[in-house]
ChimeraX commands (.cxc) that place a marker at each C-alpha (Angstrom):
marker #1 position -20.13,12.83,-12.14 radius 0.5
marker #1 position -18.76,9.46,-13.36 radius 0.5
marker #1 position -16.12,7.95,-12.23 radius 0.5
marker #1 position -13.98,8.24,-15.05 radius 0.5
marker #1 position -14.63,12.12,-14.71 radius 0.5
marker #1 position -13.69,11.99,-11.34 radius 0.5
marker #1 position -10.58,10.33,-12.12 radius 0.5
marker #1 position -9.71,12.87,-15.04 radius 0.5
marker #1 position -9.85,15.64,-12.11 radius 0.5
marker #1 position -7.18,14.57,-10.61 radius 0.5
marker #1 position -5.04,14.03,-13.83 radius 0.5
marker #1 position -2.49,16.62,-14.73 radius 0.5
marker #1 position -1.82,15.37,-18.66 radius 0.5
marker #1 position 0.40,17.88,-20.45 radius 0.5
marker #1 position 0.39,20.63,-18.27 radius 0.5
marker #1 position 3.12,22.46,-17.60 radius 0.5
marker #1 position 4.91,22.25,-13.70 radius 0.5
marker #1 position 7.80,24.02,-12.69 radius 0.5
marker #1 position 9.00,21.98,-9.43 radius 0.5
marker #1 position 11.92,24.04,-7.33 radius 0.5
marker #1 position 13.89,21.89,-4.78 radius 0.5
marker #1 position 13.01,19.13,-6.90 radius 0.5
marker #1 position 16.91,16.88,-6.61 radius 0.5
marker #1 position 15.69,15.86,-3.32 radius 0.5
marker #1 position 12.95,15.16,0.01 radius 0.5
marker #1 position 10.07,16.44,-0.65 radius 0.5
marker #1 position 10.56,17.80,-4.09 radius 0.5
marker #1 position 11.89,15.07,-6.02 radius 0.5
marker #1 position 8.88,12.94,-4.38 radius 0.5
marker #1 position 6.73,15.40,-5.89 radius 0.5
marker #1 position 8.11,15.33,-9.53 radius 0.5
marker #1 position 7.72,11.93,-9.30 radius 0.5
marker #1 position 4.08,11.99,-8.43 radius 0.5
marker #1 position 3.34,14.82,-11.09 radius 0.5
marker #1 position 5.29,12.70,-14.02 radius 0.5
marker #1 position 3.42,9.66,-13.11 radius 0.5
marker #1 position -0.03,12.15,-13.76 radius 0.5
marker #1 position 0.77,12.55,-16.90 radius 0.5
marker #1 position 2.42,16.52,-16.09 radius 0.5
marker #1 position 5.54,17.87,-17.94 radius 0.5
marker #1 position 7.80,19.43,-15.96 radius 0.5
marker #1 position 11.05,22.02,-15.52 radius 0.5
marker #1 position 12.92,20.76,-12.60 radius 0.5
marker #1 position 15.25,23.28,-10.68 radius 0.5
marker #1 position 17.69,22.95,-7.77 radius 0.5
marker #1 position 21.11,23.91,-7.28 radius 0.5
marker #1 position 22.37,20.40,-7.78 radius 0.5
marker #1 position 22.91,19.61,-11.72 radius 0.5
marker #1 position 23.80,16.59,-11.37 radius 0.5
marker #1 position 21.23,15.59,-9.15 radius 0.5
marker #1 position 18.76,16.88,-11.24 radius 0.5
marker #1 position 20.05,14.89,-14.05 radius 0.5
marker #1 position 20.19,12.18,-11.91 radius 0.5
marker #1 position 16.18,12.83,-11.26 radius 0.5
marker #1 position 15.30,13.15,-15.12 radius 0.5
marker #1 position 17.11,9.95,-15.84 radius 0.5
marker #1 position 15.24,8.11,-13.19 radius 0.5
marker #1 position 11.47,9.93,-14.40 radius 0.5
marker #1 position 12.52,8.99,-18.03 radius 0.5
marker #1 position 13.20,5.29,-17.01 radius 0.5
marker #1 position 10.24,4.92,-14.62 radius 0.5
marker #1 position 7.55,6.57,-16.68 radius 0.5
marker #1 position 8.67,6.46,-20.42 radius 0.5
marker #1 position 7.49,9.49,-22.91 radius 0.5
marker #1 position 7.94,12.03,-20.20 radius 0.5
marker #1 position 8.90,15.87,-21.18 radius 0.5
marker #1 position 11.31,17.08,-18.26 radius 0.5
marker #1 position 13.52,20.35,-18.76 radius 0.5
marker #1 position 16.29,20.96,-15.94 radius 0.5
marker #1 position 17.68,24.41,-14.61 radius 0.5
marker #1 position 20.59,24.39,-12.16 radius 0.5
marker #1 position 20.51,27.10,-9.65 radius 0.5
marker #1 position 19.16,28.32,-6.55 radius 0.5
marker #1 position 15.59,30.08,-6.41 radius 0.5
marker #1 position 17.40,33.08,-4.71 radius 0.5
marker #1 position 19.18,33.86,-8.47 radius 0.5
marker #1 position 16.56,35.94,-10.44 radius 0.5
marker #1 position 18.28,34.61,-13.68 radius 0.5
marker #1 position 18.01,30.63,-12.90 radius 0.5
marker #1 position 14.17,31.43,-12.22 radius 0.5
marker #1 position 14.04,33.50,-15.42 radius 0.5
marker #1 position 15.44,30.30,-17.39 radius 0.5
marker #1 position 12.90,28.32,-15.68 radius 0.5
marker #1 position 10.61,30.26,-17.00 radius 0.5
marker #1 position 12.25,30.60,-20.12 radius 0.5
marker #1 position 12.29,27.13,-20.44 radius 0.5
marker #1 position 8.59,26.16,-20.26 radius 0.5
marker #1 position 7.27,28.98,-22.78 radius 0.5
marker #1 position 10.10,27.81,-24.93 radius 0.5
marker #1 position 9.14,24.23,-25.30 radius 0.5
marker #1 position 5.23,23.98,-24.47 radius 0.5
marker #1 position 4.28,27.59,-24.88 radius 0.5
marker #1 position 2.91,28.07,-21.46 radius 0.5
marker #1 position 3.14,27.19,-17.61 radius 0.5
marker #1 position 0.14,25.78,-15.84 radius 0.5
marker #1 position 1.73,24.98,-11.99 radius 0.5
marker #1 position 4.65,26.06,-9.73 radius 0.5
marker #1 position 5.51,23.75,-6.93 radius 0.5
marker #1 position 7.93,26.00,-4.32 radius 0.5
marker #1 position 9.64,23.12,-2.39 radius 0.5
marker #1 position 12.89,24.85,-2.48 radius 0.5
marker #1 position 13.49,25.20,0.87 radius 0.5
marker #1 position 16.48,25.30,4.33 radius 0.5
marker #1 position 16.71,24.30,7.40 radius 0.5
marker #1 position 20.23,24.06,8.24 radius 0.5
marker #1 position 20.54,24.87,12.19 radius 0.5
marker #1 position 18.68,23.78,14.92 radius 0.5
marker #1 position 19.63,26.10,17.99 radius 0.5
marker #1 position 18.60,28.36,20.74 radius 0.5
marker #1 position 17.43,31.82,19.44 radius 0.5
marker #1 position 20.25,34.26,20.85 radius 0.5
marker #1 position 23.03,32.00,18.86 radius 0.5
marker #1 position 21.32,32.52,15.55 radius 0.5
marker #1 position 23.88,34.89,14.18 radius 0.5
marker #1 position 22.78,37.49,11.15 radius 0.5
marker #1 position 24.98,35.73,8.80 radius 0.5
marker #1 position 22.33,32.41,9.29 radius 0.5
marker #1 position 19.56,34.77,9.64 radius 0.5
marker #1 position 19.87,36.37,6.19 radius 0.5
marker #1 position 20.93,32.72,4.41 radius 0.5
marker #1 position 17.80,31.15,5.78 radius 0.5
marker #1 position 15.18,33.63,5.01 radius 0.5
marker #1 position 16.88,34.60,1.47 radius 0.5
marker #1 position 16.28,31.22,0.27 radius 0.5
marker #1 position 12.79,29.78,2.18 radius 0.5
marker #1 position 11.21,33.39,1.52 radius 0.5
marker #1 position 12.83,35.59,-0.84 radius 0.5
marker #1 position 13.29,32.81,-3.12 radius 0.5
marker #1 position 9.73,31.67,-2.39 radius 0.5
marker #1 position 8.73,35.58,-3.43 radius 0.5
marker #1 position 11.09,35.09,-6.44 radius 0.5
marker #1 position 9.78,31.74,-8.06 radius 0.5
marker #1 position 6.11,32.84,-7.33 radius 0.5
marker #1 position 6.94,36.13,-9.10 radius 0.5
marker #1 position 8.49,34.92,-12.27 radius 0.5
marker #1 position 5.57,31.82,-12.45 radius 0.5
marker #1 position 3.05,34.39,-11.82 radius 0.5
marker #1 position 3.69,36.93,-14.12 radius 0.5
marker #1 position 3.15,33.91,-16.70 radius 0.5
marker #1 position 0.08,32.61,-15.41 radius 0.5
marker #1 position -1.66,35.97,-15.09 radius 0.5
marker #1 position -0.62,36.09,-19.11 radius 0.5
marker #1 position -2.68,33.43,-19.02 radius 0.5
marker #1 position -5.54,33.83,-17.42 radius 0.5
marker #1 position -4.75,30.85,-15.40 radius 0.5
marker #1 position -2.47,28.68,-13.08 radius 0.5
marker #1 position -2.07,27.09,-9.60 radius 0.5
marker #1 position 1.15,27.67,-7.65 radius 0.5
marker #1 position 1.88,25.19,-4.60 radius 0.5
marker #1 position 3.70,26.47,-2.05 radius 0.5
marker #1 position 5.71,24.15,0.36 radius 0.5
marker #1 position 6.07,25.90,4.16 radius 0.5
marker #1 position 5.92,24.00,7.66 radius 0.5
marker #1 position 3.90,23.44,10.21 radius 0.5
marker #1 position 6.34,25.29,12.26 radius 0.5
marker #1 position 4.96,28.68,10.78 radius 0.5
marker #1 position 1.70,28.11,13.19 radius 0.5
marker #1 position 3.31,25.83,15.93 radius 0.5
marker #1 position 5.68,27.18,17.76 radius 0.5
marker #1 position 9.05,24.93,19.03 radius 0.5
marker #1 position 12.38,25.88,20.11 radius 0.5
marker #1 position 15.43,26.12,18.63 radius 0.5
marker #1 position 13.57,26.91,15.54 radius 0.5
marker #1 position 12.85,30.62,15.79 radius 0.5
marker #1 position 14.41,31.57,11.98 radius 0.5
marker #1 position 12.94,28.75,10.36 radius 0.5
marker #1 position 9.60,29.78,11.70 radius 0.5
marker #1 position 9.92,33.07,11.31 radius 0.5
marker #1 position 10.55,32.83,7.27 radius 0.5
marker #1 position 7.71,29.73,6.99 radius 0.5
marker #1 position 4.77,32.00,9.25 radius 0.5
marker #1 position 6.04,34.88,6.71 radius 0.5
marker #1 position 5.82,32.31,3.29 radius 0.5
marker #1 position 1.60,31.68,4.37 radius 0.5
marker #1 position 1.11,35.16,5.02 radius 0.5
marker #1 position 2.88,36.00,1.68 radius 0.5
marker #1 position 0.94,33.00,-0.39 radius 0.5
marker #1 position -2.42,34.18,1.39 radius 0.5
marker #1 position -1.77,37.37,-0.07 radius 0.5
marker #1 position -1.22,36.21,-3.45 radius 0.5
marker #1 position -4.33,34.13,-3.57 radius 0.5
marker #1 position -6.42,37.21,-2.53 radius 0.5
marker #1 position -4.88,39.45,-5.70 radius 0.5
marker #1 position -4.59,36.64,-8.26 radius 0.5
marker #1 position -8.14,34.95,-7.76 radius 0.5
marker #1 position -9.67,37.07,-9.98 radius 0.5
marker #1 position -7.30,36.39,-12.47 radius 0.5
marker #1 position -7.61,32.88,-12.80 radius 0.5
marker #1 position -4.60,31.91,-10.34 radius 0.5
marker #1 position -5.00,30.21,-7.31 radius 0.5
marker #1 position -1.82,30.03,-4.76 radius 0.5
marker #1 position -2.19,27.55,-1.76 radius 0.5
marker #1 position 0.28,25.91,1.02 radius 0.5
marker #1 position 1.37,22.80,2.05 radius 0.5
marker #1 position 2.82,22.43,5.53 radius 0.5
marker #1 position 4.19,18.88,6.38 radius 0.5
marker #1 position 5.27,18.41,9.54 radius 0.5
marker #1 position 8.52,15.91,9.84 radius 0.5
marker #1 position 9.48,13.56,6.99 radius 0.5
marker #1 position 11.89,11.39,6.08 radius 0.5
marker #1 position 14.40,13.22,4.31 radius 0.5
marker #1 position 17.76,14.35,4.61 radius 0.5
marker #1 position 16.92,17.85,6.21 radius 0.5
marker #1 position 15.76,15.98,9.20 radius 0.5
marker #1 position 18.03,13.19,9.65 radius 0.5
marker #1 position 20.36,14.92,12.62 radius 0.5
marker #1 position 17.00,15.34,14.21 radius 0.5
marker #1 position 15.30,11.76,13.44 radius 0.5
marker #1 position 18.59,9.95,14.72 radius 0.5
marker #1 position 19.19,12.20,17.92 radius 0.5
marker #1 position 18.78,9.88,20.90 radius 0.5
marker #1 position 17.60,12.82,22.46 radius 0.5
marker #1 position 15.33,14.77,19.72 radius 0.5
marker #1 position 14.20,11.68,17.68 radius 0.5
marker #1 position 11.75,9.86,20.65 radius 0.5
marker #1 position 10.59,13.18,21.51 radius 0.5
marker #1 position 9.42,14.33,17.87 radius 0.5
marker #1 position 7.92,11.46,17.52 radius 0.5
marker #1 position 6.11,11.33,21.29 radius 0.5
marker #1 position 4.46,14.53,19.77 radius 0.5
marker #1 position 2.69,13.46,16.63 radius 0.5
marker #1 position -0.27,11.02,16.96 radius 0.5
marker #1 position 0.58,8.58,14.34 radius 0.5
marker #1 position 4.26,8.20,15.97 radius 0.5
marker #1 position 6.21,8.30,13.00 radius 0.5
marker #1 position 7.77,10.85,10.19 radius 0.5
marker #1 position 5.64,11.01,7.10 radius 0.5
marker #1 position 7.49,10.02,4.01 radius 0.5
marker #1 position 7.94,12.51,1.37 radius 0.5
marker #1 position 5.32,10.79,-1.18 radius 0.5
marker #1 position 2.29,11.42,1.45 radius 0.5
marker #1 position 3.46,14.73,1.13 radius 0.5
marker #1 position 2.91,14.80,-2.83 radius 0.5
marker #1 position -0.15,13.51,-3.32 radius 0.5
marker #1 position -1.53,16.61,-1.99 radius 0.5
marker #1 position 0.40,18.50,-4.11 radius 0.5
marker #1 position -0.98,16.81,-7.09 radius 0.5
marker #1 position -4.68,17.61,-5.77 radius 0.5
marker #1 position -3.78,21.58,-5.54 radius 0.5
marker #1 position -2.16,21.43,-9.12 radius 0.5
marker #1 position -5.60,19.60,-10.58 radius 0.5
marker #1 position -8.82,20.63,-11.18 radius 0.5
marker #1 position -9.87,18.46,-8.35 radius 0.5
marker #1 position -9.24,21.58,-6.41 radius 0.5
marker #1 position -10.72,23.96,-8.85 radius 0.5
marker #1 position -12.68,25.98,-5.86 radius 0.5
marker #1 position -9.54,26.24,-3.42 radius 0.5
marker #1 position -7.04,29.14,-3.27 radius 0.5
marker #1 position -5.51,30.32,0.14 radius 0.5
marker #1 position -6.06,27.62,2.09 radius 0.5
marker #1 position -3.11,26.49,3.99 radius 0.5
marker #1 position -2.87,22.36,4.09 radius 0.5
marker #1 position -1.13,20.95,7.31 radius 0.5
marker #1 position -0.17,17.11,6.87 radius 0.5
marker #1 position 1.58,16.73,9.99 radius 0.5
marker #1 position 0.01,13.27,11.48 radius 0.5
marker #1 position -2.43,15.01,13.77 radius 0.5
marker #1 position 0.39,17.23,15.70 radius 0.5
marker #1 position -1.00,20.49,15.56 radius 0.5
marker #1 position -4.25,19.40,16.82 radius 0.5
marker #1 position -3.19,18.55,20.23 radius 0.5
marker link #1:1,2 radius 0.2
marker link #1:2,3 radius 0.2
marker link #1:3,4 radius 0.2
marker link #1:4,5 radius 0.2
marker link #1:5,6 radius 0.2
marker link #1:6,7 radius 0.2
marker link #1:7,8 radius 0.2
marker link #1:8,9 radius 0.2
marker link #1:9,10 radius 0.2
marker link #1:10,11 radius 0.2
marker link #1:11,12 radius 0.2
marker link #1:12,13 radius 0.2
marker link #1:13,14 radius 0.2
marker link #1:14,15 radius 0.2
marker link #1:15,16 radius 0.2
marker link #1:16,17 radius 0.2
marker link #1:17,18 radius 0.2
marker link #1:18,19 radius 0.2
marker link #1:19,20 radius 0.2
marker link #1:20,21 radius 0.2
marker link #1:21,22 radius 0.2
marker link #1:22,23 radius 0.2
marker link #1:23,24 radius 0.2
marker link #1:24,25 radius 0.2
marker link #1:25,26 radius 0.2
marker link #1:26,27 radius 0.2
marker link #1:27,28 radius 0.2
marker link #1:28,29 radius 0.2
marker link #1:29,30 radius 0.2
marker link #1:30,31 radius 0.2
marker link #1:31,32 radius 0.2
marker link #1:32,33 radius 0.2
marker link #1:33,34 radius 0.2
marker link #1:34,35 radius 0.2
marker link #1:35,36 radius 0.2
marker link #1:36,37 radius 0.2
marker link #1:37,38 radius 0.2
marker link #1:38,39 radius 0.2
marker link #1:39,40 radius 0.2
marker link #1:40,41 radius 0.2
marker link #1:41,42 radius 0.2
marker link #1:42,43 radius 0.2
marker link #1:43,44 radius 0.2
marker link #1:44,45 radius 0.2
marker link #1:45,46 radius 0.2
marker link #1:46,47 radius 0.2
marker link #1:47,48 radius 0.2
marker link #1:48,49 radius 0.2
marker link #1:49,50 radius 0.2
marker link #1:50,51 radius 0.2
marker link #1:51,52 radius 0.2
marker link #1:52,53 radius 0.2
marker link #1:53,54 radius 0.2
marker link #1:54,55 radius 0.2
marker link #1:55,56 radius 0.2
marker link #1:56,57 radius 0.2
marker link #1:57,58 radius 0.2
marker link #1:58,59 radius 0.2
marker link #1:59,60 radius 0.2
marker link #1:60,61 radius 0.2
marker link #1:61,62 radius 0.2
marker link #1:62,63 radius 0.2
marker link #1:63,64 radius 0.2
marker link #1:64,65 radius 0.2
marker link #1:65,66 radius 0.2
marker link #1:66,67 radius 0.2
marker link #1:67,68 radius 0.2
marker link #1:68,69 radius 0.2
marker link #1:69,70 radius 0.2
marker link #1:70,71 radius 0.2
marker link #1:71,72 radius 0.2
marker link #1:72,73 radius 0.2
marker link #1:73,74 radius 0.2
marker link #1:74,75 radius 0.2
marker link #1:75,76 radius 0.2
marker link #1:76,77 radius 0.2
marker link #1:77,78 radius 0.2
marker link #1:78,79 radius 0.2
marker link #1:79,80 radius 0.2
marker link #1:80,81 radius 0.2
marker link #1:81,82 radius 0.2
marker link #1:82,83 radius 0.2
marker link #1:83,84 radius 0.2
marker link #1:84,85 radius 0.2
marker link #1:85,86 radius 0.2
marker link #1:86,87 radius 0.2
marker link #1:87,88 radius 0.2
marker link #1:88,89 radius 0.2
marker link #1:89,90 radius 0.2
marker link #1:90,91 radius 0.2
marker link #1:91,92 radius 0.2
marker link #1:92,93 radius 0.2
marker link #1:93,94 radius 0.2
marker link #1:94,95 radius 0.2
marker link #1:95,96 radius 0.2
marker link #1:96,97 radius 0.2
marker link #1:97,98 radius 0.2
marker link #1:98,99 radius 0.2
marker link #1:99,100 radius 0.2
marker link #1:100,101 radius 0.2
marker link #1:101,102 radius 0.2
marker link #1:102,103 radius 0.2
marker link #1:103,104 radius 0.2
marker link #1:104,105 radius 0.2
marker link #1:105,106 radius 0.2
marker link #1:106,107 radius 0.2
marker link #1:107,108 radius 0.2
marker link #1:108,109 radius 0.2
marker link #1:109,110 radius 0.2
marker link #1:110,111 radius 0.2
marker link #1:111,112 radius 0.2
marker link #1:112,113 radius 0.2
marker link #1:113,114 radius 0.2
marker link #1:114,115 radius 0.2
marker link #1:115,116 radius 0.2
marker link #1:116,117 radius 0.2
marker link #1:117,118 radius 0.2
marker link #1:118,119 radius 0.2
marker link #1:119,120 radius 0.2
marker link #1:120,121 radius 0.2
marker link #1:121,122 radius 0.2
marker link #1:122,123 radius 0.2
marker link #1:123,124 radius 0.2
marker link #1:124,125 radius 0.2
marker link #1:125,126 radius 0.2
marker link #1:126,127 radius 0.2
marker link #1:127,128 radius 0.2
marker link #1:128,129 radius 0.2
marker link #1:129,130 radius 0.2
marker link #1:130,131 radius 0.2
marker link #1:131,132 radius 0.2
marker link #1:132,133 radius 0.2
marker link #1:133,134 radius 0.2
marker link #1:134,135 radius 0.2
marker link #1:135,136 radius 0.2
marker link #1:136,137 radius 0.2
marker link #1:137,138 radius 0.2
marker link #1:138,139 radius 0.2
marker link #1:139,140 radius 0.2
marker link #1:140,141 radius 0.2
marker link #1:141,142 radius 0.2
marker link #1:142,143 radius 0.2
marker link #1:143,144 radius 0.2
marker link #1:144,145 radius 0.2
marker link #1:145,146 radius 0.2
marker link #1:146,147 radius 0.2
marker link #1:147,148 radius 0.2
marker link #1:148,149 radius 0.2
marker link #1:149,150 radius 0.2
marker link #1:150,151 radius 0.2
marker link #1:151,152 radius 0.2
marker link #1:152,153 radius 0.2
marker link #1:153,154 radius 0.2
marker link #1:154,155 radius 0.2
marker link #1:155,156 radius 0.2
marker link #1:156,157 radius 0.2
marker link #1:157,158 radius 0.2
marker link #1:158,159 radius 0.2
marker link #1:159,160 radius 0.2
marker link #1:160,161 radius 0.2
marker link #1:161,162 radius 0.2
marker link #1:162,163 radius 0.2
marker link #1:163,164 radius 0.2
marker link #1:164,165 radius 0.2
marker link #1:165,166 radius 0.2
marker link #1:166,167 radius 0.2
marker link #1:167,168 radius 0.2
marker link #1:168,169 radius 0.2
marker link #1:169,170 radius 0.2
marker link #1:170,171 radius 0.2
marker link #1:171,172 radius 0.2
marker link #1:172,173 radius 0.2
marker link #1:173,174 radius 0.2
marker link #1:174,175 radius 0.2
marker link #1:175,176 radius 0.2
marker link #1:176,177 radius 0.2
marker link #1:177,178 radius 0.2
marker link #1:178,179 radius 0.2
marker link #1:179,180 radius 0.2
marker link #1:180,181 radius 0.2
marker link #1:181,182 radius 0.2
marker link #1:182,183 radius 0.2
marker link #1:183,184 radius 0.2
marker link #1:184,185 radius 0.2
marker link #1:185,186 radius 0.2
marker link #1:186,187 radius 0.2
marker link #1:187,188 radius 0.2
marker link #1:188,189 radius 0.2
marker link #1:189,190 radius 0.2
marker link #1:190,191 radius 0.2
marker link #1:191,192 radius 0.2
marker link #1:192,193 radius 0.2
marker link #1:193,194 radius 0.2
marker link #1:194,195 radius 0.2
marker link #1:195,196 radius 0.2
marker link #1:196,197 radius 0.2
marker link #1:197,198 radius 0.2
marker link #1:198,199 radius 0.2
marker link #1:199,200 radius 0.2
marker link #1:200,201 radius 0.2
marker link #1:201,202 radius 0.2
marker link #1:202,203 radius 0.2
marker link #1:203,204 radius 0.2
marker link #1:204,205 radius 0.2
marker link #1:205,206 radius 0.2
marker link #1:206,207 radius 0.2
marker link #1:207,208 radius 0.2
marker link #1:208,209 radius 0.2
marker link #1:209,210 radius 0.2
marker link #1:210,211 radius 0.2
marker link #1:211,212 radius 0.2
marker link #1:212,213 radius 0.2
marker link #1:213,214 radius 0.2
marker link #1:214,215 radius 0.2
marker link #1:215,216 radius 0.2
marker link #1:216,217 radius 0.2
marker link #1:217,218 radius 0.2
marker link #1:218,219 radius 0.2
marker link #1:219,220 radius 0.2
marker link #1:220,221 radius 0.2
marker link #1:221,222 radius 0.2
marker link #1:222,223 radius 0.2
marker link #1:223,224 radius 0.2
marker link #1:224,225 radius 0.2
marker link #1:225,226 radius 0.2
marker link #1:226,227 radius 0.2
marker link #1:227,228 radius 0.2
marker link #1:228,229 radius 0.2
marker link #1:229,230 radius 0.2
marker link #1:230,231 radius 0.2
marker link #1:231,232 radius 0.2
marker link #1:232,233 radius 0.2
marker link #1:233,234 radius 0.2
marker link #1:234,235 radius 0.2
marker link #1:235,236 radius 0.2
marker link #1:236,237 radius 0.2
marker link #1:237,238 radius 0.2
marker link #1:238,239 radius 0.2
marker link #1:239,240 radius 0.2
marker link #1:240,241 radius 0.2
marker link #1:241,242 radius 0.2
marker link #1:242,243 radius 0.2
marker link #1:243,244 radius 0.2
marker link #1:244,245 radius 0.2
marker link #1:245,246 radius 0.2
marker link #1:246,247 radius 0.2
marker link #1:247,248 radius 0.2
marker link #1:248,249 radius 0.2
marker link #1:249,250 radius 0.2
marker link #1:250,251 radius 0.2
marker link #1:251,252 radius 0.2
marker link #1:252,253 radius 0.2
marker link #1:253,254 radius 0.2
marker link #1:254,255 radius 0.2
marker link #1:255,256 radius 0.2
marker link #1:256,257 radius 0.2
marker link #1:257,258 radius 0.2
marker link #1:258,259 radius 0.2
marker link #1:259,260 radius 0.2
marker link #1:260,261 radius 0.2
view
């Protein structure tokens, strides 16, 4: 293989992404990546003017880019529809699906999770999760091909406190992506997972400036830092190319070296 052949694996010109959670942390960091390789995306959040904000900034930074926006959160069947919608309308297909869309929004003990915060949580990190890789699936299997990129935690194998719910829905998000790669293989799909550990974004922030929580996150991971959000997307950008052409259920963790201790 030459070199310019190994560069043109990693290249994702014209095809087709669908990011979710993309007005922010890790998901605008991916769009980013995937419009700078040359990939045409549909970029959905629940933020429109955030996401407008986002296709400004990809327009300006890499000129000639194809971006389509969709307000609304992964848990409404009818926002994922129109993402869907979207891509067949203007390119005639979709090639990825990047699930980034994703909560976190308490940190504390187990018995004061109340079902209210419960059902919120896992609704959006797995139902919607089920719901985006449904609607992108269906497509892809039309197809007779596609990679979906699903964004979960190193939390769903590593077990901390005051976490239990956001655990609980990212263990059940592998489980649930593992499952799809075994059906859709066959079919020319391959499904894989990301699972960061901390980064810099503004999910973490009331943990990253805790006197308290802060030092000891950071006593934990071998590098001794957060990762930022675009070491997080290049590995996205592998498991959308062909680089990655052999791999489907694997589960990525790019947590500096924490879960190996």
């Amino acid at each position: 293989m030459t070199a310019a052949e190994r560069d043109a694996a990693f290249a994702l010109e014209d095809r087709v992404v669908w990011v979710t959670g993309a007005s922010g942390g890790i998901g605008s960091a991916i769009a980013r990546r995937l419009a700078g390789a040359g990939a045409r995306l549909v970029l959905q959040s629940r933020s429109a003017g955030s996401l407008d904000a986002l296709a400004a900034a990809l327009a300006e930074g890499e000129p000639g880019v194809e971006v389509e926006v969709v307000a609304g959160s992964v848990t409404d069947t009818a926002a994922d529809e129109r993402a869907v919608e979207a891509a067949m309308r203007r390119w005639g297909r979709l090639d990825g699906l990047v699930a980034a869309a994703g909560v976190s929004p308490f940190f504390k003990p187990a018995e004061e999770i109340t079902l209210e915060e419960w059902r919120a949580l896992i609704d959006t990190n797995l139902t919607g999760t089920f719901l985006t890789a449904t609607a992108a699936g269906k497509a892809m299997l039309a197809s007779g091909s596609g990679s979906i990129v699903v964004v979960s935690s190193v939390h769903a194998t590593l077990a901390t406190p005051r976490l239990a719910a956001y655990s609980a829905s990212k263990g059940a998000v592998n489980m649930y992506a593992k499952s799809l790669a075994i059906e859709w293989a066959a079919r020319g799909v391959r499904v894989n997972v990301l699972a960061p550990g901390y980064v810099e974004t503004d999910m973490t922030t009331g943990l990253r400036t805790s006197d308290r929580w802060g030092p000891k996150l950071r006593s934990r991971v071998p590098m001794g830092r957060f990762a930022q959000p675009d070491e997080i997307a290049g590995a996205a950008q592998f498991l959308l190319s062909d680089a990655s052409s052999y791999m489907t259920g694997s589960v990525i963790e790019i947590d500096g070296g924490w879960s190996s201790q």
